[in-house]
C-alpha positions in Angstrom: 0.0 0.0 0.0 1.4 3.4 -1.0 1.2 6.3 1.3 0.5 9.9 -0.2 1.1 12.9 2.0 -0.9 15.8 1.7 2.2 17.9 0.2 1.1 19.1 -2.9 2.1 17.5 -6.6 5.3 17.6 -6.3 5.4 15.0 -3.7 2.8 13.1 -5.5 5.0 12.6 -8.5 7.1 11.0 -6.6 5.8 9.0 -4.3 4.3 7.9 -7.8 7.9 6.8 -9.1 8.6 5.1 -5.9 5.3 2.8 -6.4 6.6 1.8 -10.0 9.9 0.8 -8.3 7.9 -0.8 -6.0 5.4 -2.4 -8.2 2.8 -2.1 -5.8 -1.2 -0.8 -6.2 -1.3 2.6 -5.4 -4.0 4.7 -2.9 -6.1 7.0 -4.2 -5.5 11.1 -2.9 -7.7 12.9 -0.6 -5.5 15.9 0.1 -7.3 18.0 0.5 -8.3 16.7 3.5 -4.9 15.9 5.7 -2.8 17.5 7.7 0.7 17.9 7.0 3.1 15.9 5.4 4.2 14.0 8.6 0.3 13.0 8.7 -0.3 11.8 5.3 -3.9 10.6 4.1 -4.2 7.1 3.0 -7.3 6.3 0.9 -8.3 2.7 0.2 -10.3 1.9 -2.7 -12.2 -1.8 -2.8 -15.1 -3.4 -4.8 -15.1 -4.2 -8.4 -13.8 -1.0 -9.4 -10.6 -3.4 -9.7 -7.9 -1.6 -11.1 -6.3 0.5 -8.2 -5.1 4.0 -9.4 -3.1 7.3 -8.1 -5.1 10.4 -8.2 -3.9 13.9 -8.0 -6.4 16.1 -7.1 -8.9 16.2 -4.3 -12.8 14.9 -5.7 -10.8 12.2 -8.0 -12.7 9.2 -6.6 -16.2 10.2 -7.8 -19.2 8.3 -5.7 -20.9 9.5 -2.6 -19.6 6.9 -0.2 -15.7 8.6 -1.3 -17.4 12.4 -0.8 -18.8 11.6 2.6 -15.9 9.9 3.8 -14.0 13.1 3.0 -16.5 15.3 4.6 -16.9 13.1 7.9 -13.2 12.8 8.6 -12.6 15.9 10.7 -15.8 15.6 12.1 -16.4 16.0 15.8 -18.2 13.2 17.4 -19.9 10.1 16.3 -22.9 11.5 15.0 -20.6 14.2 12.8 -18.0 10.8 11.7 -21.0 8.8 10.8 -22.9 11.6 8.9 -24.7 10.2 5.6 -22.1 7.1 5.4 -25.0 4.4 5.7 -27.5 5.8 3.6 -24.5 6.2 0.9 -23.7 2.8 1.5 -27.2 1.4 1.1 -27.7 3.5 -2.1 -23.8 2.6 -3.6 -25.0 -1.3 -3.6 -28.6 -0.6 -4.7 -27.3 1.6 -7.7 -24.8 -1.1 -8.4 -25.4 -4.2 -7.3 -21.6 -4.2 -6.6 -19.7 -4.6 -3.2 -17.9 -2.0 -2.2 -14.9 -1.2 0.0 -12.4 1.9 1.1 -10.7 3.6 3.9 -9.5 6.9 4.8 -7.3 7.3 7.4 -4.4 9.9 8.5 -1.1 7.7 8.7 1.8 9.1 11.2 5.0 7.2 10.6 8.2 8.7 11.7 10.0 10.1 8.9 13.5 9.9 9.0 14.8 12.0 6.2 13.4 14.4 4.2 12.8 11.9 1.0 9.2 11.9 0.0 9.7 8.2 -1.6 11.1 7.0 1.3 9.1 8.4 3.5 6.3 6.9 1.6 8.2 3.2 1.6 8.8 4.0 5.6 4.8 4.5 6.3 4.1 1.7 3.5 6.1 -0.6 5.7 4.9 0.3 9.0 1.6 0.1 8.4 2.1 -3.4 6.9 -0.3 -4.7 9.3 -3.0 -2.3 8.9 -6.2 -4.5 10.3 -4.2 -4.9 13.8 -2.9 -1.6 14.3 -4.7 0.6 12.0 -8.1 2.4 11.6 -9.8 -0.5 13.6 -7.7 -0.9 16.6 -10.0 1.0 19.2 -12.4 2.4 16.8 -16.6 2.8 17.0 -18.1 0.1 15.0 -21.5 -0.1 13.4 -22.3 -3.5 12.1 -25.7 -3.8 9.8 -27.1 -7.2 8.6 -30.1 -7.3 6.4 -31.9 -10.5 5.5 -33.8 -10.9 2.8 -37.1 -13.2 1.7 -34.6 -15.3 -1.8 -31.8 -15.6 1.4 -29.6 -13.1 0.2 -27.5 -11.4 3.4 -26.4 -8.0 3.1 -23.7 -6.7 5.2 -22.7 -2.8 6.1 -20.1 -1.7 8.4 -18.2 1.6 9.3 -15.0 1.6 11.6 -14.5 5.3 13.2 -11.7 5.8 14.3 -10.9 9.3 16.2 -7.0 8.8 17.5 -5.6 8.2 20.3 -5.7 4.4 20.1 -4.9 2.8 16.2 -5.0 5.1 13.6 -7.4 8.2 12.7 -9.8 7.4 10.1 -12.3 5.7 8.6 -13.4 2.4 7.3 -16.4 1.8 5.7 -17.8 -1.5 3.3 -20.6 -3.1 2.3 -21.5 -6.7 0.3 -24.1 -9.1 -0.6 -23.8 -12.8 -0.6 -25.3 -13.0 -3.8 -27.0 -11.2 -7.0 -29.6 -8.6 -6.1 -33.1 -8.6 -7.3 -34.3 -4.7 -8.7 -36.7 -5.1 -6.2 -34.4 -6.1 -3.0 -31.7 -2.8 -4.5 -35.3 -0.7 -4.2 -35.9 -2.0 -0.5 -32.3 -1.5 0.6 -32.2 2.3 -0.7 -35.4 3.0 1.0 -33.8 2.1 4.0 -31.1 4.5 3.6 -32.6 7.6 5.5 -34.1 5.6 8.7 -30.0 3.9 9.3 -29.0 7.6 8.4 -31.4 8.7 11.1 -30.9 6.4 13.8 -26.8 6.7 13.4 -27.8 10.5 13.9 -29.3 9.8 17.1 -26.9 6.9 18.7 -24.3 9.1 17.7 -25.3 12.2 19.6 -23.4 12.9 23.5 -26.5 11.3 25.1 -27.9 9.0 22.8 -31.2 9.1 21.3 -33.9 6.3 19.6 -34.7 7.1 16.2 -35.8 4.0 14.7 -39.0 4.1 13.3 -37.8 4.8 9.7 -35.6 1.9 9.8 -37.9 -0.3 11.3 -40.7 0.8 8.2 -39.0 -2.0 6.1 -40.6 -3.6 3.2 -41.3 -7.0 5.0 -42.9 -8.8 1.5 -38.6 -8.2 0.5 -36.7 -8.1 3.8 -37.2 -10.7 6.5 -35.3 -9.1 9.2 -32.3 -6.7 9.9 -29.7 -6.6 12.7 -28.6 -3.3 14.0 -25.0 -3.3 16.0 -22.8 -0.7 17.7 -20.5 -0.4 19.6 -18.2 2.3 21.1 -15.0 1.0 23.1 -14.5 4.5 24.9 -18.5 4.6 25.8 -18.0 1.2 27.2 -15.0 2.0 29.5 -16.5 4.9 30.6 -14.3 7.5 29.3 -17.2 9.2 27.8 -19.2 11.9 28.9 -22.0 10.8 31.0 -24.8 8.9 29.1 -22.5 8.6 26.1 -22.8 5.1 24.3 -21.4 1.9 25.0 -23.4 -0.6 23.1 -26.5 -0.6 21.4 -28.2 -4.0 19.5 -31.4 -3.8 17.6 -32.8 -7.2 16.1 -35.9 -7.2 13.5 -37.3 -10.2 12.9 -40.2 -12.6 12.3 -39.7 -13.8 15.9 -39.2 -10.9 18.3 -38.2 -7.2 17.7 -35.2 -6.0 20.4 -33.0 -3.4 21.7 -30.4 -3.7 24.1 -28.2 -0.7 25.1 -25.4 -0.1 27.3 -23.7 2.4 28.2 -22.4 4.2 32.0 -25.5 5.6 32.5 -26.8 2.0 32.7 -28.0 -0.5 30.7 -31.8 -1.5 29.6 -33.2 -4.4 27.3 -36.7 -4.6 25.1 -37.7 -7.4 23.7 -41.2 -7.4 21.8 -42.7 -10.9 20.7 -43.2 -10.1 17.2 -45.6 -13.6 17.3 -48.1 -12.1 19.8 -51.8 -12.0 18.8 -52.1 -7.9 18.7 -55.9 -8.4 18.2 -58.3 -6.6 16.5 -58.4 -3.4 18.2 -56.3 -1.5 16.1 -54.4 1.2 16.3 -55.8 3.5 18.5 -56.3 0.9 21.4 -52.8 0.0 20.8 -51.6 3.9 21.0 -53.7 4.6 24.0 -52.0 1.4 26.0 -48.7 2.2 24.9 -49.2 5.9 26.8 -50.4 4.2 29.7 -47.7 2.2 30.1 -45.3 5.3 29.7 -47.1 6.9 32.3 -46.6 3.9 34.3 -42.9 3.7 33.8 -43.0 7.6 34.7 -44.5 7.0 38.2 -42.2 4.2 39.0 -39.0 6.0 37.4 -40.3 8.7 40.4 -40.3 6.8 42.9 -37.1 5.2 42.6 -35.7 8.4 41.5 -33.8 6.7 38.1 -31.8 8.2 36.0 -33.8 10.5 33.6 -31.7 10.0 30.5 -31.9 6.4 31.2 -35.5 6.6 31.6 -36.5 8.5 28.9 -34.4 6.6 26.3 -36.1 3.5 27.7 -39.5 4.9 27.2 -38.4 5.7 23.4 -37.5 2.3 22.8 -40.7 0.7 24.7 -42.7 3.2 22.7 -40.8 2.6 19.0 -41.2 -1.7 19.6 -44.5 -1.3 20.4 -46.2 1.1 18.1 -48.3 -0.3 14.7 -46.5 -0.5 11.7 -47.6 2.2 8.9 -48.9 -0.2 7.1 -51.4 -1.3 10.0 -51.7 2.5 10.5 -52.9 2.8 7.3 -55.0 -0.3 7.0 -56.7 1.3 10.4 -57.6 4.1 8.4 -59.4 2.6 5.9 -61.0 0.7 8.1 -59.8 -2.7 7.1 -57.4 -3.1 10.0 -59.6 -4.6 12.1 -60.5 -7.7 10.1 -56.3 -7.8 9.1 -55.5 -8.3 12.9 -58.2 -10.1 13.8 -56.8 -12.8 11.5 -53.2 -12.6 13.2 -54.7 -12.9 16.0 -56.8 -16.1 15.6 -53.4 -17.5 13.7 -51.3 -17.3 16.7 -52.8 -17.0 20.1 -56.0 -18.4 19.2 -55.4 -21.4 16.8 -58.4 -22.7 14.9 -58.2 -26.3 15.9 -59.9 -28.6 17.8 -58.0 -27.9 21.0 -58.9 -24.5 20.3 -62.3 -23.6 18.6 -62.2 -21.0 16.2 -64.3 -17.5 17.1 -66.5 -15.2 15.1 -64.9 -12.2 14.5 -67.4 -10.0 16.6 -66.4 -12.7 19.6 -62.9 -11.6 18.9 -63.4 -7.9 19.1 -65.1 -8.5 22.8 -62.2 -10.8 23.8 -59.4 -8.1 22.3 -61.6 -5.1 24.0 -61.0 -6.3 27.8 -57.0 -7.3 27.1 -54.1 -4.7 27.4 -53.9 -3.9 23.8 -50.2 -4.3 23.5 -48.0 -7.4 22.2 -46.3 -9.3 25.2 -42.7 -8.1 25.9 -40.1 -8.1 28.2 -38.3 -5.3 29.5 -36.0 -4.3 32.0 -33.4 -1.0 32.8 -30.7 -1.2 35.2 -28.7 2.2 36.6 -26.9 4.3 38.8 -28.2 8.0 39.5 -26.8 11.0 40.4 -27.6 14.7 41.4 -25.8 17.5 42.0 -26.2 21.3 43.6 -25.8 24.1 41.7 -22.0 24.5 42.4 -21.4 21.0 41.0 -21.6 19.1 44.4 -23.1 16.0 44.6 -26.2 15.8 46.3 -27.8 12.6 46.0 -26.6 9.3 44.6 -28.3 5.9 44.2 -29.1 2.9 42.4 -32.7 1.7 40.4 -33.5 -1.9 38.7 -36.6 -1.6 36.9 -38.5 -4.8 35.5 -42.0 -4.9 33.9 -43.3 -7.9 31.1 -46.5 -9.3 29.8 -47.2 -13.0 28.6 -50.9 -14.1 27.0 -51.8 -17.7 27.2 -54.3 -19.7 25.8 -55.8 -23.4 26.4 -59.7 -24.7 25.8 -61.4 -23.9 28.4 -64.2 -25.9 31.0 -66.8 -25.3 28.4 -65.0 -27.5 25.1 -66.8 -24.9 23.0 -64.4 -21.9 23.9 -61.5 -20.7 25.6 -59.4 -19.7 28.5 -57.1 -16.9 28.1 -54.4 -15.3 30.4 -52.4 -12.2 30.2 -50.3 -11.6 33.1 -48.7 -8.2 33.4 -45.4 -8.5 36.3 -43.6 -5.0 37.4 -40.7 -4.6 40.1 -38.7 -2.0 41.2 -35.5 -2.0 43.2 -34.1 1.5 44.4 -32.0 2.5 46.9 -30.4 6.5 47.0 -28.6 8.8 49.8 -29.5 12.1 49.6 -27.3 14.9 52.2 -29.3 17.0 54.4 -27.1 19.9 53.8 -25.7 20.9 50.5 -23.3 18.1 49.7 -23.4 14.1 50.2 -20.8 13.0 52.9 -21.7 9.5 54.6 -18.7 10.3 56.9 -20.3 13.3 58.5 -23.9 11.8 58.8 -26.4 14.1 57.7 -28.0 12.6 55.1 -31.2 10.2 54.5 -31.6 6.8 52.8 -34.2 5.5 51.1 -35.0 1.9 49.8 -37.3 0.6 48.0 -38.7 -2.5 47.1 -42.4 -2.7 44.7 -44.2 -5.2 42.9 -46.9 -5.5 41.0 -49.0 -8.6 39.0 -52.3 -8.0 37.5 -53.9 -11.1 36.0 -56.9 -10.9 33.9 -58.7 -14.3 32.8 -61.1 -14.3 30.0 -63.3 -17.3 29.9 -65.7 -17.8 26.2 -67.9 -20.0 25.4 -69.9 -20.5 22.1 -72.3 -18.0 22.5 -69.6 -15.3 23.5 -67.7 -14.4 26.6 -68.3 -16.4 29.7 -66.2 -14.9 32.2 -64.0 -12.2 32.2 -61.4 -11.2 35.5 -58.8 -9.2 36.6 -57.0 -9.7 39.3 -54.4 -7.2 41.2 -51.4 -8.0 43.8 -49.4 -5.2 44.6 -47.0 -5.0 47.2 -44.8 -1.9 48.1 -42.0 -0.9 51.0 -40.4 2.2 51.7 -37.6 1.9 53.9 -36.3 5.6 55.5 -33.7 6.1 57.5 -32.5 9.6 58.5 -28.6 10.0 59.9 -27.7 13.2 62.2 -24.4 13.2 63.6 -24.2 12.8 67.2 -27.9 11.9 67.2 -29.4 8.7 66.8 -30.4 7.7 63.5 -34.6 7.8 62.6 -35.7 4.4 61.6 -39.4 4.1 59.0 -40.7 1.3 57.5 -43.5 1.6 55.1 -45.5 -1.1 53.9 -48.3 -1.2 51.7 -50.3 -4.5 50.8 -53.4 -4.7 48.7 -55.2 -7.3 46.2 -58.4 -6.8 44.4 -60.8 -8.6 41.7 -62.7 -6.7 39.2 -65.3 -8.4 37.2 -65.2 -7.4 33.8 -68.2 -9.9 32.3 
């Protein structure tokens, strides 16, 4: 590989004679864009472009992944490095079916005289083994994995790389396993604004969930998608506070997920794409998900969580959990109803003998008394901290947070219908010391703790029967315990327990 420092033509002539002495490929020139000649620019062209070439001038290598690249280099932050570089990516292979490869990276070897050649053949030889020590030693990795309906994989990554540890620059590539369609090139440009858009947002100091563009995908062409980043710095915690560690989203005919990490804490969804949504549509399912935010609200209160932490779980509980624009749509010509009421008899409620099948106006009774959202799992996990207003801190703790919901569904005691259960669970775990004064010091003992310790089942049972609904439940357990203790020094310490028990049945039917 042949190094060419930003130096001006000149130089590039020769570092040109030193790669026909060399009889090595040569790198393509984006000099415009390094620093000085002791920080050369090394551009790495891939794909089936095939024969490598040595370009003078700045804007030589003419695509929009190469322009991007150039653009993002300098760029402050992840958000600014990762800036348009997915949705080029997505749009290079849809435009030519072609995989594609290159790298951009400013190259420091130590230059012992003042030859350009040699200089070149020193950083040619010192970078010999690029992949260990280069652009993706240390760098922030995105990983993208599509899957589509013939079995085709597609495969995007982007290494950023910002110094410090390996080599500043950036890597970017994309491939397919096989031939593309027209049709699968159309659905992978049309995702190239919803990846651009949640990069945007993982990208920013304190992350952000902006995934329902990329999760609009055509679903007759692609069969699922796998989302994966990961920032080294974010996950030793020599970020910022809140800053990325780790973020996974999975798509797929069997559940839809995000898992994030990061020092702020760490929190998991996990949405069972096979759930019977019923036929309520979109509006019940919009109205449920705000009641569960408000939910997570009140108990993020209590155990006084993290608010960044909280707020980016909500995001993601409310993104998994919203209808699809195309069941949007269906809603609002009024055939969504019948459309779910057919998912929902093909999976919860299977048309077999075991399991009778139920008119459709049986089903909207039956999908009217349950929660209205698709079962899920979900859980956040994180420190907190406040401060006064001269930087102090005030208060620090500690909040787990866990809240799911599972359907079931058997015949029930008359063999012409149904039981069906749908269990909702929620805990939460908190513990925080706040001072009494106007900084935390355990040492001096004036300060409170709190603890706390909450949970929460509601059950609701729906019994049908031939002629319609038989029975219908709920049933709630909720236990809750506050535990107070307030510390003065040289006093003794206030001890408070508060318990609070309770457990009710509604009848619904």
């Amino acid at each position: 590989m042949t190094l060419i420092p930003s130096g001006g033509f000149n130089l590039l002539d020769r570092v040109t004679a030193a790669k026909a002495a060399h009889s090595r490929a040569a790198s393509a020139s984006a000099a415009g864009y390094a620093g000085s000649a002791s920080a050369p620019t090394r551009v790495t062209l891939g794909g089936s472009a095939a024969n490598n070439a040595v370009y003078g001038k700045p804007g030589a290598v003419r695509n929009d992944v190469s322009s991007q690249m150039a653009l993002n280099l300098n760029g402050s932050g992840l958000a600014n490095r990762w800036r348009g570089l997915g949705g080029a990516l997505l749009n290079q292979l849809s435009e030519t079916g072609v995989d594609f490869k290159q790298s951009l990276s400013d190259a420091r070897p130590a230059v012992a005289s003042g030859d350009a050649a040699s200089g070149a053949a020193s950083a040619q030889a010192a970078s010999g083994t690029d992949e260990a020590t280069g652009v993706l030693t240390g760098a922030a990795t995105v990983n993208l994995k599509i899957q589509t309906r013939t079995g085709q994989t597609v495969e995007l990554k982007i290494a950023s790389n910002e110094g410090g540890q390996g080599t500043r620059g950036l890597e970017v590539s994309i491939t397919s396993s096989g031939k593309l369609s027209s049709t699968e090139k159309d659905a992978l440009a049309d995702l190239a604004d919803g990846l651009d858009s949640a990069l945007n947002g993982l990208g920013q100091g304190a992350p952000t969930l902006d995934l329902s563009k990329l999760m609009n995908y055509d679903s007759s062409v692609i069969s699922g998608l796998d989302l994966q980043v990961e920032d080294p710095k974010g996950l030793a915690g020599l970020g910022q506070p809140g800053a990325l560690g780790s973020f996974a989203l999975h798509l797929g005919a069997d559940k839809k997920s995000i898992d994030m990490k990061g020092p702020g804490g760490d929190l998991s969804i996990s949405v069972d794409a096979t759930s019977a949504l019923g036929s309520g549509g979109s509006a019940q399912r919009l109205s449920a998900i705000d009641k569960m935010l408000q939910q997570i609200d009140a108990a993020a209160k209590r155990g006084h969580a993290d608010e960044q932490l909280v707020a980016t779980f909500k995001a993601g509980f409310q993104q998994l959990q919203a209808p699809s624009a195309e069941q949007s749509r269906q809603d609002g010509n009024g055939s969504g109803k019948g459309d779910n009421a057919r998912h929902f008899a093909a999976t919860l409620l299977v048309d077999d003998e075991a399991n009778p099948a139920m008119s459709p106006n049986l089903r909207d009774q039956v999908d009217q008394l349950r929660s209205g959202l698709a079962d899920f799992d979900a859980s956040f996990s994180g420190d907190t901290q406040k401060t006064n207003k001269y930087g102090g801190v005030k208060e620090q703790g500690h909040a787990e947070y866990v809240i799911n919901q599972h359907t079931s569904a058997k015949p029930g005691v008359d063999s012409t219908g149904q039981s069906i259960t749908e269990t909702q669970n929620e805990k939460l775990t908190a513990n925080y010391l706040r001072s009494r004064t106007t900084m935390l010091d355990t040492s001096s003992g004036n300060y409170d703790s709190t603890r706390i310790k909450d949970e929460k089942t509601i059950t609701t049972l729906i019994e049908t029967g031939k002629n319609g609904i038989a029975r219908a439940l709920r049933k709630t357990d909720e236990q809750q315990l506050l535990v107070f203790d307030s510390f003065e020094k040289g006093r003794p310490p206030v001890h408070r327990e508060t318990p609070m028990n309770r457990s009710y049945v509604e009848r619904l039917r």
